[in-house]
C-alpha positions in Angstrom: 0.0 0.0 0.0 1.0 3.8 -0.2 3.0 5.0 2.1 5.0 8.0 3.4 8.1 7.7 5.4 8.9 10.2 8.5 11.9 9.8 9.6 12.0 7.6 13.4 15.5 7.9 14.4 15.8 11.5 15.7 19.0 10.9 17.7 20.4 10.1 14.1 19.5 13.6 12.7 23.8 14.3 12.5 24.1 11.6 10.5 21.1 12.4 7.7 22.8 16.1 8.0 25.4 14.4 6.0 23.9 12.3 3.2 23.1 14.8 0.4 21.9 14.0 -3.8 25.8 14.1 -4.1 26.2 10.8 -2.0 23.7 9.5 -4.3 21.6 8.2 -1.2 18.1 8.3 -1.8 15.7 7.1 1.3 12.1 5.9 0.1 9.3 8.3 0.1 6.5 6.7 -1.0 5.3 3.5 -2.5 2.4 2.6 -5.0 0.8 0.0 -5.2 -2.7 -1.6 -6.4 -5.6 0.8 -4.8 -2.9 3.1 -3.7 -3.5 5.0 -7.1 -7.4 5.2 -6.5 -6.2 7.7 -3.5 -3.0 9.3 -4.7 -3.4 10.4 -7.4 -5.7 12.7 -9.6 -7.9 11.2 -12.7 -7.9 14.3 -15.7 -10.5 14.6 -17.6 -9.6 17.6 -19.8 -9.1 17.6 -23.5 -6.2 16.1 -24.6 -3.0 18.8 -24.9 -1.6 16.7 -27.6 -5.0 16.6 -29.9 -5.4 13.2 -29.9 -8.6 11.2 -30.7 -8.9 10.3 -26.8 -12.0 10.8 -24.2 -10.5 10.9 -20.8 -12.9 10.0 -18.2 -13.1 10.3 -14.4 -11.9 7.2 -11.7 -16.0 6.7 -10.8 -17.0 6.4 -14.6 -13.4 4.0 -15.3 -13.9 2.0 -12.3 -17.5 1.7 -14.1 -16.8 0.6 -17.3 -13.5 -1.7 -15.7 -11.1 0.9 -17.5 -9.5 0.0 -14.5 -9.0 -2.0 -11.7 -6.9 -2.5 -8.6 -5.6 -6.1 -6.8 -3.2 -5.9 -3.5 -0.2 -6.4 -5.9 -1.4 -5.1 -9.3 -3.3 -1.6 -10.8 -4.7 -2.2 -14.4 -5.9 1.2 -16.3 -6.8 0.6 -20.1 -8.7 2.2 -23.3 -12.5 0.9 -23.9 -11.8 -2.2 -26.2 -15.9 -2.9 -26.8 -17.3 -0.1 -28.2 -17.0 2.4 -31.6 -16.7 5.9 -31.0 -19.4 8.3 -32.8 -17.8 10.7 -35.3 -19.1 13.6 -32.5 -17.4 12.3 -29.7 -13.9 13.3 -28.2 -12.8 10.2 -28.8 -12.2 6.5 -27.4 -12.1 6.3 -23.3 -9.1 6.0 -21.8 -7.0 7.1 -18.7 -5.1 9.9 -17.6 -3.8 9.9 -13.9 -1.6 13.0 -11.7 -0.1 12.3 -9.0 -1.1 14.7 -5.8 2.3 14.8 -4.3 5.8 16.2 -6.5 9.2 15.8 -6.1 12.7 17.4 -7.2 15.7 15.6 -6.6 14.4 12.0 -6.5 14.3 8.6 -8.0 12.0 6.7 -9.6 11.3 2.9 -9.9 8.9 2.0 -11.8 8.4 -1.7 -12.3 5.4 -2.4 -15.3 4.4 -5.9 -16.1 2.4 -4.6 -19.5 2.2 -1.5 -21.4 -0.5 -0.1 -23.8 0.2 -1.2 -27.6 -0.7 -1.5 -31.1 -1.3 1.0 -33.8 -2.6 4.6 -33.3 -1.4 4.2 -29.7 0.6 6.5 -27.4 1.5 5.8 -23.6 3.4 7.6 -21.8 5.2 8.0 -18.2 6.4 11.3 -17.5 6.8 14.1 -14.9 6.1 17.8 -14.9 6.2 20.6 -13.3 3.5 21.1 -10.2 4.1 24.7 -10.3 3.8 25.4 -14.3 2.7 26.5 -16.0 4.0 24.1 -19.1 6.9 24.3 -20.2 8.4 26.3 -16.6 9.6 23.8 -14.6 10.5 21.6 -16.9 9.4 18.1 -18.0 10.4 14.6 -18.1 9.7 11.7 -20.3 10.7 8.3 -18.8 8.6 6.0 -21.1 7.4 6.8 -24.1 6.7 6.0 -28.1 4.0 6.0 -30.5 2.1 3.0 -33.0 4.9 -0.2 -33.3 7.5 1.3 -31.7 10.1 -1.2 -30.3 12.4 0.9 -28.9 11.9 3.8 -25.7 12.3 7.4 -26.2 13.4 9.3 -23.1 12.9 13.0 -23.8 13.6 16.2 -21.9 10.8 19.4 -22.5 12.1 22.7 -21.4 12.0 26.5 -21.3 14.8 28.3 -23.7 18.7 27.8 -23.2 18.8 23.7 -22.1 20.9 21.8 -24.7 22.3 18.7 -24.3 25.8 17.3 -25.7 25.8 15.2 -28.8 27.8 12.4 -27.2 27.5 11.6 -23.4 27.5 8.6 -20.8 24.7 7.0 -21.9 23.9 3.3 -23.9 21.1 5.2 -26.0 21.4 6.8 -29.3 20.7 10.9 -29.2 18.0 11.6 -31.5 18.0 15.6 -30.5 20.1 18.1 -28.0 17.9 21.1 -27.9 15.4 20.5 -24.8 13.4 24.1 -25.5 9.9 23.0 -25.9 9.3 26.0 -28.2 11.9 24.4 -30.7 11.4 22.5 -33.3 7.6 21.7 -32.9 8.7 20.6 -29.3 10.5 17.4 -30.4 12.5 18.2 -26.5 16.1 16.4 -26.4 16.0 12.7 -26.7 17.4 10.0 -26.3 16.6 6.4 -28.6 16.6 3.2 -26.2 19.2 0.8 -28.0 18.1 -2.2 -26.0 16.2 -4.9 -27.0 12.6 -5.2 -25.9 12.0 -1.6 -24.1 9.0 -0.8 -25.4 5.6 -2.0 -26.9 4.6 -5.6 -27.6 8.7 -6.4 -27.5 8.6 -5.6 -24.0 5.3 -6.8 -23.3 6.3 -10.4 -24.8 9.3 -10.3 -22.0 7.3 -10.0 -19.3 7.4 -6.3 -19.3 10.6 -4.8 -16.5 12.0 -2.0 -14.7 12.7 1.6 -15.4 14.0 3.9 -13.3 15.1 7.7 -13.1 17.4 9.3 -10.9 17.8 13.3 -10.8 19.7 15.4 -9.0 21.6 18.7 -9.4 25.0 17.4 -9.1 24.5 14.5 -11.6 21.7 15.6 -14.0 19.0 13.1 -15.1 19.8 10.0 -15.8 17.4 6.7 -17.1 17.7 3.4 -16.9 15.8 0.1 -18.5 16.3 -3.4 -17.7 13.9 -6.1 -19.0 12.5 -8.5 -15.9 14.7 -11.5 -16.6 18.0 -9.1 -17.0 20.4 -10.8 -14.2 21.7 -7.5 -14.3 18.8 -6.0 -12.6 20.0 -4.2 -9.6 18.6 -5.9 -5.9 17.3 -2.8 -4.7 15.3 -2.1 -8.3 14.3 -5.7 -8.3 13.1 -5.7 -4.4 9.2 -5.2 -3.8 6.9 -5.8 -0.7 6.7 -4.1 2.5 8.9 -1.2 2.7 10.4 -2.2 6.1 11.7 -5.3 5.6 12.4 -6.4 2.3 15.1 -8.8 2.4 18.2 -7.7 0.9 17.0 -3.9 0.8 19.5 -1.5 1.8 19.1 0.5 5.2 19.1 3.9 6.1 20.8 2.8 9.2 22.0 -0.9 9.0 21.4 -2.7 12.3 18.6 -0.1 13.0 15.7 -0.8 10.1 14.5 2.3 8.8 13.1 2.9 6.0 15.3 1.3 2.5 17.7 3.3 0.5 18.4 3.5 -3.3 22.1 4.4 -4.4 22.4 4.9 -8.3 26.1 4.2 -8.9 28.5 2.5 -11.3 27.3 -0.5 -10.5 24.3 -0.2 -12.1 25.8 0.4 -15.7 26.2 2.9 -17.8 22.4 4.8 -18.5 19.7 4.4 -21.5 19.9 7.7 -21.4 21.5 10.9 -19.7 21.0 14.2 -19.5 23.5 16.0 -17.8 23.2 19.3 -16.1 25.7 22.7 -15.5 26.5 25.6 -18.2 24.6 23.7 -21.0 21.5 23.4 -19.1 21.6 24.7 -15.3 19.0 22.6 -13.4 17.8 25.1 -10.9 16.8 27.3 -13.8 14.5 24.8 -15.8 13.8 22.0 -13.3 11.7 22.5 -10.1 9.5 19.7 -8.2 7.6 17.4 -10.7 4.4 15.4 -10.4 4.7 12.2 -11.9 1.9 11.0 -14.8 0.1 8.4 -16.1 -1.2 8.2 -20.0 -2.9 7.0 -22.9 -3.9 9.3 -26.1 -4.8 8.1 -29.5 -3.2 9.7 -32.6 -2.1 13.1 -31.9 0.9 15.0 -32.8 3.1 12.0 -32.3 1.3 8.7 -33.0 -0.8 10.3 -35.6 2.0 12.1 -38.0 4.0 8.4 -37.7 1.0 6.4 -38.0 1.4 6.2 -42.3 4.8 5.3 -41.7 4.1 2.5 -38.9 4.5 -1.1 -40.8 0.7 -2.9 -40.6 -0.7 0.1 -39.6 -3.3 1.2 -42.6 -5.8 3.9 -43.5 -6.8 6.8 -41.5 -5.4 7.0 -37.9 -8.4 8.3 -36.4 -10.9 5.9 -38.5 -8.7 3.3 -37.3 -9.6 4.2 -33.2 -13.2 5.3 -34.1 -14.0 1.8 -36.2 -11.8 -0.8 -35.0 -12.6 -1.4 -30.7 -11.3 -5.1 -31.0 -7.3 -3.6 -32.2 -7.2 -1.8 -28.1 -7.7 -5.5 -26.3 -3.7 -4.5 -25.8 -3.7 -1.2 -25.3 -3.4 -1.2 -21.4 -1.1 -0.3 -18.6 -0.5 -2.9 -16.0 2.1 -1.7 -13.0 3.0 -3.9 -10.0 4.4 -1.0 -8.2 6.0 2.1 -8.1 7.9 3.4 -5.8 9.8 7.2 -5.4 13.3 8.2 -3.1 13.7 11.4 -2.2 17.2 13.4 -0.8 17.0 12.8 3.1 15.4 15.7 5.1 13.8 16.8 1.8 10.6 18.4 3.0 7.9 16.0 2.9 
C-alpha cells in the first residue's frame, strides 16, 4: 500500500545532516501499489494537450466501465476495447492519472508488467512541473513512443537555453540536443533506447521490467531500463513488498531498520539515457519539483503524423480508433508498483 516515510531515528538527525543528492543516497518516500493509485493520485478529464482522438474519463466512470481495476499487488488502467466511437465524440475512453504529491531531486522505480500497444497508440510515463505553468519547470519523459515502436524514447521538455551534448554517458542513441519546448515543434532532447525489448509488444512479450530515473543537481538526469529477466537487474530495483523489511534492501541505518535506500552508482551500468546538467543546461533554472503521470492518447501529434509510416498500420489513424474497438484489447497499462526516493530531510 502507499505509504509516506517520516523519519524515526531523531537521535540520528547528524548523521542524515550528512547524506546529500551528491552521496547518491536516496531514502524511500512513498510506494504505489494496487488501490494506492485510486487515493494518490488525480484522474484528468480535460481535452487532450496533444489533440489526440482520446476521451478521458473520471476514476468513478473508469472504475464503471473496468477501464481499470486494482488487486493488493497489481493496478490495471486501459482504453475501452468494446465499443466504436461516434464521429461527434472526443474520442475513445481512456485514462489519464496525476499524482497529488511532487518531487525534485528524486528517484523513480517504476516496475510495469504490461504497457499499452498497437497502432494509433501512445502511452506515456512522465513528470512535470507542479508549479507550471508548461513548459516552466521543466518536463520529463521516462517511457514513451508512439504505434509499433520497439524501442523507448526518453525525452527532456524545457523552457529556452537547455541543450544537451551530442555524445554523453549513456547506452542510448541521441535523437536531438535542444530541450526548448518552443523548438522544433517541441521534439525536446531525446534520447533512442538501443536495448532490445524496451518498449511495446517487445517488451510486453518479456514480461514487461524495470525503469527507473534518478535526478539530482550534481548528476543531471539519468534513465535506466532493464527487462524482468536481465540478471543485471540491480537488488534494490528488483526488491518489492513491504517497505520495512524487504530482504536484501538496503538501510538507512544498517542494524537499525529504517526505511530502504536506493544508491544509483557505477554498478548499475552505464544509463539508456542521460542528460547532464551545468553551463549547457543549469537545473535550478529549468527543473523544479515534478508530479509524476500516467497516460494514454490516441493519434495526436506524435502517433498520428508516424502512423502512415508505422509497418501494418493502414488507413486513417483516427478511422482506425473510431472503427476498429477489437485492435485496443492490448492497449493497457499494467504496474505492479512504483515506488519514489527522495534526498534525506527533503521536506515532505
Amino acid at each position: 500500500m502507499r505509504t509516506g516515510y517520516a523519519y524515526l531515528f531523531i537521535c540520528f538527525t547528524s548523521v542524515l545532516m550528512h547524506l546529500s543528492a551528491g552521496s547518491a543516497h536516496f531514502v524511500l518516500k512513498d510506494k504505489y501499489e494496487g488501490s494506492d493509485f485510486y487515493s494518490g493520485w488525480r484522474w484528468e478529464t480535460d481535452n487532450d494537450p496533444t489533440h489526440g482522438r482520446v476521451n478521458y474519463v473520471d476514476q468513478a466512470t473508469a472504475i464503471a466501465h473496468n477501464y481499470t481495476f486494482a488487486t493488493d499487488s497489481k493496478f490495471v488502467m486501459r482504453a475501452d476495447y468494446e465499443n466504436a466511437v461516434p464521429p461527434y465524440a472526443r474520442g475513445r475512453d481512456s485514462v489519464r492519472i496525476s499524482s497529488y504529491d511532487a518531487y525534485d531531486e528524486s528517484v523513480i522505480v517504476l516496475d510495469v508488467q504490461h504497457m499499452p500497444e498497437g497502432c494509433s497508440t501512445w502511452p506515456a510515463f512522465w513528470t512535470l512541473s507542479q508549479k507550471g505553468p508548461w513548459p516552466q519547470g521543466g518536463e520529463i519523459d521516462i517511457v514513451e513512443g508512439v504505434n509499433q515502436a520497439a524501442q523507448n524514447l526518453a525525452s527532456l521538455h524545457t523552457t529556452p537555453n537547455c541543450v544537451m551534448p551530442q555524445q554523453r554517458f549513456q547506452t542510448g542513441t541521441t535523437v536531438s540536443t535542444n530541450c526548448d519546448a518552443h523548438a522544433n515543434f517541441n521534439q525536446g532532447c531525446g534520447t533512442d533506447f538501443t536495448k532490445g525489448a524496451s518498449y511495446g509488444s517487445y517488451f510486453n512479450a518479456r514480461g514487461g521490467g524495470f525503469f527507473v530515473m534518478a535526478r539530482s543537481r550534481n548528476e543531471g538526469i539519468r534513465v535506466w531500463f532493464w527487462q524482468r529477466d536481465d540478471p543485471a537487474v540491480p537488488d534494490e530495483v528488483r526488491q518489492s513488498g513491504s517497505a520495512y523489511g524487504v530482504p536484501g534492501a538496503p538501510q538507512l541505518f544498517p542494524g537499525f531498520g529504517g526505511p530502504p535506500t536506493i544508491h544509483p552508482d557505477a554498478t548499475w551500468g552505464t544509463p539508456d539515457a542521460d542528460f547532464p546538467v551545468g553551463d549547457g543546461c543549469i537545473y535550478e533554472d529549468h527543473f523544479d519539483a515534478h508530479m509524476m503521470v500516467f497516460d494514454l492518447t490516441f493519434c495526436g501529434d506524435w502517433a498520428g503524423a508516424d502512423y502512415p509510416n508505422s509497418p501494418g498500420c493502414s488507413g486513417d489513424c483516427v478511422d482506425f480508433v473510431n472503427n476498429n474497438p477489437d485492435e485496443f484489447t492490448e492497449a493497457y497499462w499494467e504496474i505492479n508498483s512504483l515506488r519514489v526516493y527522495t534526498v534525506p530531510l527533503q521536506p515532505i
